[in-house]
C-alpha positions in Angstrom: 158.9 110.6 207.7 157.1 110.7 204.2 159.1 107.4 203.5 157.8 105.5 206.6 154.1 106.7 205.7 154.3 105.2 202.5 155.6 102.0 203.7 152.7 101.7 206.0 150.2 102.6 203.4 152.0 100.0 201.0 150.0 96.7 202.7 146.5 98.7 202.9 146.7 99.5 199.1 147.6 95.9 198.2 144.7 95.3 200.2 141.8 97.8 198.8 143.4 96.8 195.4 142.2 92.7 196.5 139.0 93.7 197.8 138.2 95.9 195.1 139.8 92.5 191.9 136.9 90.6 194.1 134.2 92.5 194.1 134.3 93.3 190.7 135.2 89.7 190.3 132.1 88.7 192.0 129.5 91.1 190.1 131.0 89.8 187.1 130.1 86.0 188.0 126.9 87.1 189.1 125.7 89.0 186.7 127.2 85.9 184.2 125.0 83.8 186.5 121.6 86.0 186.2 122.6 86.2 182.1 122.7 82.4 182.1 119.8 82.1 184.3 117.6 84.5 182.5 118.3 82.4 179.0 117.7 79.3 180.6 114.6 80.4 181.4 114.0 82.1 178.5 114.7 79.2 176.3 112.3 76.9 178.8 110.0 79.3 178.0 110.5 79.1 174.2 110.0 75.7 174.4 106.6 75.7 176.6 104.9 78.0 174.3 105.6 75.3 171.0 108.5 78.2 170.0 110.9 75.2 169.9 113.0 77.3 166.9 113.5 80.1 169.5 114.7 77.6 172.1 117.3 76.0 170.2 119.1 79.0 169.6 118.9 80.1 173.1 120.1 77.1 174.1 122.9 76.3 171.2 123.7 79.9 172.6 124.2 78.9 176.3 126.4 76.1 175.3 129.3 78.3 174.4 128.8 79.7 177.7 129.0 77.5 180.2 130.0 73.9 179.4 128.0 72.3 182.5 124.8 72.7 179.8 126.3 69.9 177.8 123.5 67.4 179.2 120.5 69.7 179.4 121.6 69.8 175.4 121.9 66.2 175.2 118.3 65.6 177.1 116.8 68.2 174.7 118.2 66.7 171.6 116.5 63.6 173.1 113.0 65.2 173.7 113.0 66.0 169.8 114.3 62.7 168.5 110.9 61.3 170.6 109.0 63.7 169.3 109.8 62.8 165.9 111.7 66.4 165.3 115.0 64.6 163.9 116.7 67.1 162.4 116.2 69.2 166.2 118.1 66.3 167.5 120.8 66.0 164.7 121.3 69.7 164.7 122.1 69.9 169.3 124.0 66.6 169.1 126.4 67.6 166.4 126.5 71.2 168.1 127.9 69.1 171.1 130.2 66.7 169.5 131.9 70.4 167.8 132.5 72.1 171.0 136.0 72.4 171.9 137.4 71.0 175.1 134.5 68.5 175.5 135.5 65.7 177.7 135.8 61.8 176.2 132.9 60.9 178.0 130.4 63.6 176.9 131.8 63.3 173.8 131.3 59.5 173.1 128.1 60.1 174.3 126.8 62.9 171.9 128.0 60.1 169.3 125.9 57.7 170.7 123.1 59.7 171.0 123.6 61.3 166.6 123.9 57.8 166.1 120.1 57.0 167.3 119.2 60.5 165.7 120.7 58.8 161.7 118.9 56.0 162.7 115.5 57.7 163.5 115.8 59.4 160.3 116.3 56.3 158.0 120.1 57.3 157.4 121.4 54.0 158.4 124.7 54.3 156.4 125.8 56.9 158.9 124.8 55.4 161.6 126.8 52.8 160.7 129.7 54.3 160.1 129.4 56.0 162.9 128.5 52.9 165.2 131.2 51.2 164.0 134.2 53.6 165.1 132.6 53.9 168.7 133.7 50.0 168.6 136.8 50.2 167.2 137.9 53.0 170.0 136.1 50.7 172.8 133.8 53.3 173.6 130.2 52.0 174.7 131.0 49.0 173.0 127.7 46.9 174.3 125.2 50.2 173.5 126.9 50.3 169.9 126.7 47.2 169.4 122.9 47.0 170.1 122.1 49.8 168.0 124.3 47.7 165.2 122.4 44.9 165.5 119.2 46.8 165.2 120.1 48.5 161.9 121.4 44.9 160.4 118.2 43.6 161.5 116.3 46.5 159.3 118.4 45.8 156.5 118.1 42.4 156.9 122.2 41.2 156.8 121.3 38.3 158.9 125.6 37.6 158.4 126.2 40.9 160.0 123.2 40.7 162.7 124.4 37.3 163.6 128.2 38.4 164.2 127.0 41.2 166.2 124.8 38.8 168.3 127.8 37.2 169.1 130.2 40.1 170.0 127.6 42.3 172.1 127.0 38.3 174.2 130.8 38.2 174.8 131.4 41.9 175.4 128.4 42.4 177.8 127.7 38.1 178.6 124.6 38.8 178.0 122.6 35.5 176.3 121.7 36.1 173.2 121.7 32.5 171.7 117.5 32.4 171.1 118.3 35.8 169.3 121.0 34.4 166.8 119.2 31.0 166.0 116.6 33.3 164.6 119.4 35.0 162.6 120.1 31.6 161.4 116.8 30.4 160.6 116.3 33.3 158.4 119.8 32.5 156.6 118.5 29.0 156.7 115.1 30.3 154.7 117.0 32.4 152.3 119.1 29.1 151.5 116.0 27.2 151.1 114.6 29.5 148.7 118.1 29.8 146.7 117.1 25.8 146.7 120.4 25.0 148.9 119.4 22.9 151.1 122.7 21.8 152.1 122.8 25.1 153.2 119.6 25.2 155.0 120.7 22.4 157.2 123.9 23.9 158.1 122.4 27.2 159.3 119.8 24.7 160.9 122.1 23.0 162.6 123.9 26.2 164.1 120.6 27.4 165.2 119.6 24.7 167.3 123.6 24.8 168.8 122.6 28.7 169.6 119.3 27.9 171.1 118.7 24.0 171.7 115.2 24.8 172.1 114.1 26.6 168.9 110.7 25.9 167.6 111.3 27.7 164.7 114.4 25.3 163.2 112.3 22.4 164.3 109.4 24.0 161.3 111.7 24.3 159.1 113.4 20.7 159.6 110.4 18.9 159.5 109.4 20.7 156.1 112.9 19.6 155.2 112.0 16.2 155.7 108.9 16.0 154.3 110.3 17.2 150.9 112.7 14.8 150.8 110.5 11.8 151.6 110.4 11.3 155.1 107.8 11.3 157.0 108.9 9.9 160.2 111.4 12.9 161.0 108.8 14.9 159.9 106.3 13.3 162.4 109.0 13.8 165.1 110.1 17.2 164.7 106.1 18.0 164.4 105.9 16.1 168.2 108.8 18.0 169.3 107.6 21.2 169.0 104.4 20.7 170.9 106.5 19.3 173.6 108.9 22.0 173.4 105.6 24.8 173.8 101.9 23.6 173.5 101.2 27.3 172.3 102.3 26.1 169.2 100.1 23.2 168.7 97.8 24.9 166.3 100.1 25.7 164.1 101.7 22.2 163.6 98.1 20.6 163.4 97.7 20.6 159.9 101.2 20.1 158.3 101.0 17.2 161.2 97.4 15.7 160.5 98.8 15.6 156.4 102.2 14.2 157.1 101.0 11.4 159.1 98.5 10.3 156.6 101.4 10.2 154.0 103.0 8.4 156.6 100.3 6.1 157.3 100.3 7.0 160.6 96.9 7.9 160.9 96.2 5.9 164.4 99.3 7.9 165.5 97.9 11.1 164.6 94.6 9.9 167.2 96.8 9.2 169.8 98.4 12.9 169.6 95.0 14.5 169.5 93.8 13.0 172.1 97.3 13.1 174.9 97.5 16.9 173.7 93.7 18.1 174.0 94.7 16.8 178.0 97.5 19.9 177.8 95.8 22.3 175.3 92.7 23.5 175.7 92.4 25.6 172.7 89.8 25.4 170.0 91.8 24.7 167.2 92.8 21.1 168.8 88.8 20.6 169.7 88.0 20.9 165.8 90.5 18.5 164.7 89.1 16.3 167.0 85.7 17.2 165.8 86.4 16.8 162.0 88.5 13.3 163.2 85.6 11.6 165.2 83.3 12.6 162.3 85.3 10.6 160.2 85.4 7.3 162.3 81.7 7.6 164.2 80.0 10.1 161.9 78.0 13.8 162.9 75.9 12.6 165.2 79.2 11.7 167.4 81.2 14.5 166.3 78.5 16.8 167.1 77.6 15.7 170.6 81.7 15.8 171.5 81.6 19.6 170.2 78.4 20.4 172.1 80.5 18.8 175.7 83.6 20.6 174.3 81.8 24.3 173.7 80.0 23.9 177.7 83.1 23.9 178.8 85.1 26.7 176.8 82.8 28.7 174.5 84.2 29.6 171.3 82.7 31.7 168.1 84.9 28.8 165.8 83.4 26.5 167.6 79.8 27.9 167.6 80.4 28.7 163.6 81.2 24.6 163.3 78.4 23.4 165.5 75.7 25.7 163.1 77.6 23.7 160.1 77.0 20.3 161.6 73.1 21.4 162.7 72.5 22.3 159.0 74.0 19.2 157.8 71.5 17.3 160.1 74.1 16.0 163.0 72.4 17.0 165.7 69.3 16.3 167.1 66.6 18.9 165.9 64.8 19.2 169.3 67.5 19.8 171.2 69.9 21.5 169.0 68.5 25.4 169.5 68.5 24.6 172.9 72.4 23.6 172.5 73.1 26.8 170.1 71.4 29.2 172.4 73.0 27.7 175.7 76.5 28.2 173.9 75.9 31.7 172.6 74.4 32.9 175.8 77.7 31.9 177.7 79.6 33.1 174.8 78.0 36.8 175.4 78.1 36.7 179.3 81.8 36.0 178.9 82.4 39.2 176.7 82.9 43.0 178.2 80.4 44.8 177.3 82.2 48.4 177.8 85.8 49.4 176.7 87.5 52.7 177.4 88.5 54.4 173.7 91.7 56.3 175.3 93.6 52.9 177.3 91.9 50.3 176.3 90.5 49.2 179.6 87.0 47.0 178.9 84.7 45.3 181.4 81.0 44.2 182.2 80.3 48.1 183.9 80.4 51.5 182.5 82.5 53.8 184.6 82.3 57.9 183.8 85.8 57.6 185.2 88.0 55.0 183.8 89.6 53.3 186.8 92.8 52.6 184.6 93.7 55.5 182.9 91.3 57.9 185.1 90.2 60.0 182.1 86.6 61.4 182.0 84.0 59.6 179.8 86.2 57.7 177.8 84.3 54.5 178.8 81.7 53.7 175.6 79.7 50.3 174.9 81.6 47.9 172.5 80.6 48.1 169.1 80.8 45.2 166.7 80.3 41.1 165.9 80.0 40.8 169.9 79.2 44.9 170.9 76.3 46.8 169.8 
């Protein structure tokens, strides 16, 4: 009888034993659970109160915990590198990369991410190093290789920048020929200063294969070409670029204006002046015209085009050159103040008069509340050569 009590009472101890392994299983997880909840929250709180000492150890703490807190780390780590706090960063991302049992992904990230952190704080030799075995195990190839190219850019290895250029375009296909001509152009200008111009060309030459377009090897060719006694190249490289982008007209004016009077091209040099100012509105073109017209028709001329020229698009340089050719007698003394004022006045009306000291919003009307940024009187009156 005893026997056959016992073997009924055999299933509802293996029973009570299973209820009582999961309940104490379950107080155990929860009371894990309110531990890492009440650090959690006890390291945000670290953090909000500027104790950011505190919260890295509550939080290097949770990470031996629980795992799952491997990207809160990483985002932390993050925070401080913005913040400029470097050695925060440095000291969570190589707590990450240490853990054992991290997974290749989380792992090749916290590299990643130490790898920004070196390069934040000027330790570029890591970095490096660093950068440079994330490629060799194909991990993040196109994000290493970015951040490569950035730290050959600082050091500027032009060689090593350039090679990178070209493995992160056929890792990722992204276009990065405008990017490596530049490369070039600055091999091409050490060359030139090493007085190789053999060189110089050759770097030239692969930087207008990267980007057929580049303004910047046309500058350099056409000074090229004017050392060495030609002129015409020079002339056309010079015309080139203000096809290729008029923004760039000012810039070539001069070396173009001397070139083509070495050149004897002088009626050539009209003719440009005269089919770009149709294109280019800017002042520097309208000068040249100025100091041009002076020459062949004299002040009087000169100053009358400037006077049409400054109606139409005000301009302090152009206001500063028409006061020149008033006190060198060029314009008509009745009507000259009349001129001068008339240009000045639209000059001012054009100008904002009020500009908001936190964004940088300006405009004709004060505003208490800055319609871009919406911060309280920020808006002041503009002080300076056209303010107060």
């Amino acid at each position: 009888m005893i026997e056959y009590l016992l073997l009924l009472l055999l299933p509802v101890a293996v029973y009570f034993g299973w209820w009582l392994a999961r309940a104490f299983g379950r107080r155990s997880i929860n009371k894990r659970n309110r531990l890492f909840s009440d650090q959690y929250f006890q390291g945000l709180n670290y953090l909000l109160n500027e104790q950011p000492d505190k919260a890295i150890q509550v939080f290097l703490e949770l990470a031996e915990v629980n795992q799952d807190t491997v990207e809160t780390h990483m985002a932390l780590g993050n925070l401080f590198r913005r913040r400029g706090e470097v050695d925060r960063a440095i000291r969570f991302h190589q707590n990450i990369i240490a853990k054992p049992g991290l997974g290749p992904e989380q792992r090749t990230q916290a590299l990643l991410e130490l790898g920004e952190d070196y390069m934040r704080a000027g330790l570029l030799d890591r970095a490096e190093r660093l950068f440079s075995e994330l490629i060799e195990t194909d991990a993040h190839t196109p994000s290493a290789l970015r951040s490569l190219l950035e730290i050959y850019q600082q050091e500027k290895d032009w060689e090593k920048a350039l090679e990178q250029a070209q493995r992160l375009e056929q890792v990722s296909g992204e276009h990065m020929g405008h990017v490596m001509a530049q490369f070039s152009c600055e091999l091409a200008e050490n060359a030139l200063a090493e007085n190789d111009r053999e060189a110089a060309r050759r770097h030239l030459r692969q930087a207008r294969r990267n980007d057929p377009r580049s303004v910047r090897a046309r500058f350099l060719l056409a000074d090229l070409a004017a050392q060495e006694g030609d002129p015409g190249s020079a002339l056309d490289l010079y015309e080139e670029i203000a096809e290729l982008d008029t923004d760039y007209i000012p810039e070539v004016l001069e070396d173009y204006r001397e070139t083509a009077v070495v050149a004897g091209e002088t009626q050539r040099y009209r003719n440009k002046l005269d089919e770009w100012a149709a294109r280019y509105k800017g002042i520097s073109l309208i000068l040249k015209l100025t100091d041009f017209i002076a020459s062949e028709q004299g002040g009087d001329a000169a100053g009358q085009f400037l006077v049409e020229a400054l109606t139409n698009k005000p301009s302090v340089k152009g206001l500063d050159r028409l006061i020149e050719l008033k006190a060198g007698g060029s314009l008509d003394t009745e009507s000259s103040n009349d001129i001068l004022k008339a240009v000045t006045t639209r000059l001012l009306t054009r100008q904002p008069r009020y500009r908001c000291h936190h964004c940088g919003f300006s405009g004709q009307s004060h505003h208490w509340l800055c319609p871009s940024c919406r911060n309280w009187n920020t808006t002041k009156r503009i002080q300076g050569v056209l303010g107060e």
